[in-house]
C-alpha atoms as one frame of an Amber mdcrd trajectory, in Angstrom:
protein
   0.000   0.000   0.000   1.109   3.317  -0.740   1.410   6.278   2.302  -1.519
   7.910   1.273  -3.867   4.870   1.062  -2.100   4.247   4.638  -2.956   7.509
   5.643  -6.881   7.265   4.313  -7.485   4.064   6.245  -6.003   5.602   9.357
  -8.164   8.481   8.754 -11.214   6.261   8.139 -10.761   4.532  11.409 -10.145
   7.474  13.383 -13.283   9.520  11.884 -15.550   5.925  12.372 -14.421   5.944
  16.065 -14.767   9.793  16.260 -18.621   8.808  15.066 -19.336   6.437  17.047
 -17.880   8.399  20.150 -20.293  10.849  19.069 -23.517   8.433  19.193 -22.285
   7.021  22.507 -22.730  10.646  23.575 -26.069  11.611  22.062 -27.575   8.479
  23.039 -25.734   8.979  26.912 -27.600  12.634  26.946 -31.065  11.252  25.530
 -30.975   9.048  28.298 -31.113  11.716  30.869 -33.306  14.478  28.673 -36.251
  15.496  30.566 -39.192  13.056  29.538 -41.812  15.900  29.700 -40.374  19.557
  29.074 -43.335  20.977  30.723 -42.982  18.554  34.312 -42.795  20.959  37.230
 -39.584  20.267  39.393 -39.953  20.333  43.289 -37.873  22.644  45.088 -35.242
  19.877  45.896 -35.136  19.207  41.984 -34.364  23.158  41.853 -31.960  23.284
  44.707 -29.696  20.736  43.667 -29.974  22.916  40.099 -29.245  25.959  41.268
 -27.635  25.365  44.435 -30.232  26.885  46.652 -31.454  25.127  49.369 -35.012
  23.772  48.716 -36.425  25.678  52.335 -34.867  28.547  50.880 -36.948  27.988
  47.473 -39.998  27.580  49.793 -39.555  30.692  51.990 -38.880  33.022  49.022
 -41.743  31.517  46.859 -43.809  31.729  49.884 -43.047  35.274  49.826 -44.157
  36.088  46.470 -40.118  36.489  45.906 -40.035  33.265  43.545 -42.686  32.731
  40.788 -43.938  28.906  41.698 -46.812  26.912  41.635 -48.444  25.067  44.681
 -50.557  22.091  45.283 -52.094  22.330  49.179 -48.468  22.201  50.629 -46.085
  21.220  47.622 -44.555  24.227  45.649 -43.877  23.234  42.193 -41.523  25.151
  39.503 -41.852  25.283  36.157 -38.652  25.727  33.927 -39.953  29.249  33.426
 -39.744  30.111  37.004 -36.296  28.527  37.123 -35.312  30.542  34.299 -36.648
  33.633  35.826 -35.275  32.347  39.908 -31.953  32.465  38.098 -32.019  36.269
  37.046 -33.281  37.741  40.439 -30.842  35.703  42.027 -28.208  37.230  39.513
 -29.409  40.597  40.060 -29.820  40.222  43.554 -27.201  42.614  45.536 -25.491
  39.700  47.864 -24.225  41.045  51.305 -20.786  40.929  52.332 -20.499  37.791
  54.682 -17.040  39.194  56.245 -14.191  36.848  56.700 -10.762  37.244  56.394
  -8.583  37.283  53.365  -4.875  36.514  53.233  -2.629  39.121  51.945
């Protein structure tokens, strides 16, 4: 065989395994896609997103702070009120919690 037909079944195996690293992927992600796009999450489902805790969640939708949903006792979230929990909590001026820095 000459170098460049050498070369072209390199580069054939190494773009087949690129593929199917590529499907091993996709199909690893579709595996853990959300089964119903419009499913509320609970506030622990949101916590562990967003790294609130879920009594936090609770308190501040309580307070009309957090768009939610609730069922008798269980608050609910919608990805639009995560979406929209995410940009008060950016905007949100965060207080200095001290501590001491090295120099």
């Amino acid at each position: 065989m000459s170098t460049s037909a050498l070369d072209s079944v390199d580069g054939g195996a190494a773009l087949a395994a690129s593929i199917r690293e590529l499907a091993s992927a996709v199909r690893a992600l579709a595996a853990h896609a959300p089964r119903d796009p419009d499913a509320l999450l609970t506030a622990e489902d949101v916590g562990a997103l967003l790294g609130l805790s879920p009594r936090t969640l609770k308190d501040r939708a309580a307070a009309g702070v957090f768009p939610h949903r609730r069922f008798g006792k269980h608050y609910r979230f919608s990805r639009e009120d995560v979406a929209e929990i995410v940009q008060l909590t950016k905007n949100a001026v965060r207080p200095y919690r001290g501590g001491m820095r090295a120099a």
